[in-house]
N, C-alpha and C positions, 0 to 999 in steps of 0.2 A: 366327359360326363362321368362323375364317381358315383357310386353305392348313395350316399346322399342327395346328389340332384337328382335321380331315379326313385327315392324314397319322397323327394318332393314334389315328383310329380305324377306319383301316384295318388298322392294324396290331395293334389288341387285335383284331380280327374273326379276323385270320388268329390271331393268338395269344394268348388271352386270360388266358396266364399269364407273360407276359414282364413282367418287372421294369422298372421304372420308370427304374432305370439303363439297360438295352436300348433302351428305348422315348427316352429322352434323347438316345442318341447318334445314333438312327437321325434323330431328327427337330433334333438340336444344340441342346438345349436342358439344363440341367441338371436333376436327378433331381426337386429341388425344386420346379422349372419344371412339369415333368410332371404332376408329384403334384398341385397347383392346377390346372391344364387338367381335367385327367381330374376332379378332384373339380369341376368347375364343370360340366361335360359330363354329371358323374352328377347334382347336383342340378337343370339344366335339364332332365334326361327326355332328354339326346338318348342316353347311356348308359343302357340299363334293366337288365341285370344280367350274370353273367358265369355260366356253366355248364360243367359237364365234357359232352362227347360222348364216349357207353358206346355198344359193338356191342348191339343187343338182342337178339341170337340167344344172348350167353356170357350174359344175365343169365334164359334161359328163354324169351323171349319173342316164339318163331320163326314167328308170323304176323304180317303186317302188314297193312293193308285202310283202302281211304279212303272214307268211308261219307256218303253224300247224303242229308239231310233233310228231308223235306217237311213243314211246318207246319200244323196245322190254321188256318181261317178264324178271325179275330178272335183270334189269339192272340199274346200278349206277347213279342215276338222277347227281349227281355231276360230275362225269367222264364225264357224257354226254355234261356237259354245258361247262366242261373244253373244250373238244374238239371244241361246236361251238363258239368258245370265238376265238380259231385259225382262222375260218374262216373271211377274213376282210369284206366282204361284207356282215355282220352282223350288224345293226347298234346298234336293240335295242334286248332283247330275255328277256322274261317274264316267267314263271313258274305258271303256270295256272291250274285252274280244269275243268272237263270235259275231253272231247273222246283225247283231245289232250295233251302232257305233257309243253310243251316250246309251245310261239307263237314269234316269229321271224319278226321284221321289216329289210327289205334284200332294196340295190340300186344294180342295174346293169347297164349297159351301152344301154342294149339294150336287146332283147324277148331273144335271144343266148345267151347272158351274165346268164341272168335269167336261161336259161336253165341248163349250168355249174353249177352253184351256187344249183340247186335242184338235181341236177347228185351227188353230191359231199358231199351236204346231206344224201342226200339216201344211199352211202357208206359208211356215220360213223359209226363203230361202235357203237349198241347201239339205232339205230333207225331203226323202221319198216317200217314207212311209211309218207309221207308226204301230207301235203295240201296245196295249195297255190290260194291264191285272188290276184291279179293283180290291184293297184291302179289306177285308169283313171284320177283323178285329186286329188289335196289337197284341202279342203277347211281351214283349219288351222291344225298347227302343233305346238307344242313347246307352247301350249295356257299356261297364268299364269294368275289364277283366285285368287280369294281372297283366304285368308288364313282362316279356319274354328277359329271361336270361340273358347279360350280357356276354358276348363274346371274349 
């Protein structure tokens, strides 16, 4: 990856709907150009997909809660993620050290929603015991910071 593919992927991070022609002129290469990078960047895995960011509060879904999961003894951390991967009100789930195994970014509708949502954890198999923090506001989310120095 040279000085350019890093120049182009910074700039889908910030804007993952700019056109190819955009993306060409910022980085002076032609549309064509572009369109070969990015697609080599997406078949390498260093691109893995492009998403719209929605307010969750306009779509209903005014709790947010980052929720710690403690693992039973001899239990299958993969099995385990597989299962919270079913749960849809999962948005983000991390694999973390410390007392907890998975830390979970969860939206509900509401404290009740929330409530089901930690019910239904608690009965997966595979997990002992839960913790959960209740977000009161966002101050940023989805932040794209510069891109480290390459080595």
């Amino acid at each position: 990856m040279d000085a350019v593919d890093r120049q182009l992927i910074q700039a889908l991070r910030e804007n993952g709907r700019a056109s190819y022609a955009e993306l060409g002129r910022l980085v002076g290469l032609s549309g064509p150009s572009v369109t070969d990078r990015i697609n080599r960047l997406e078949t390498a895995g260093v691109i893995t997909g492009y998403r719209a960011t929605v307010d969750a509060t306009s779509l209903g879904l005014g709790v947010t809660a980052l929720i710690g999961v403690q693992l039973s003894d001899a239990t299958d951390h993969e099995e385990v993620a597989t299962r919270l991967r079913e749960l849809n009100e999962v948005e983000d789930c991390w694999f973390i050290a410390g007392d907890d195994s998975y830390m979970l970014k969860v939206r509900a509708t509401d404290v009740i929603g929330l409530e089901s949502i930690i019910r239904r954890l608690s009965g997966t198999k595979g997990v002992s015991r839960t913790r959960t923090t209740i977000v009161l506001s966002t101050k940023w989310e989805n932040r794209v910071g510069e891109l480290p120095e390459q080595a």
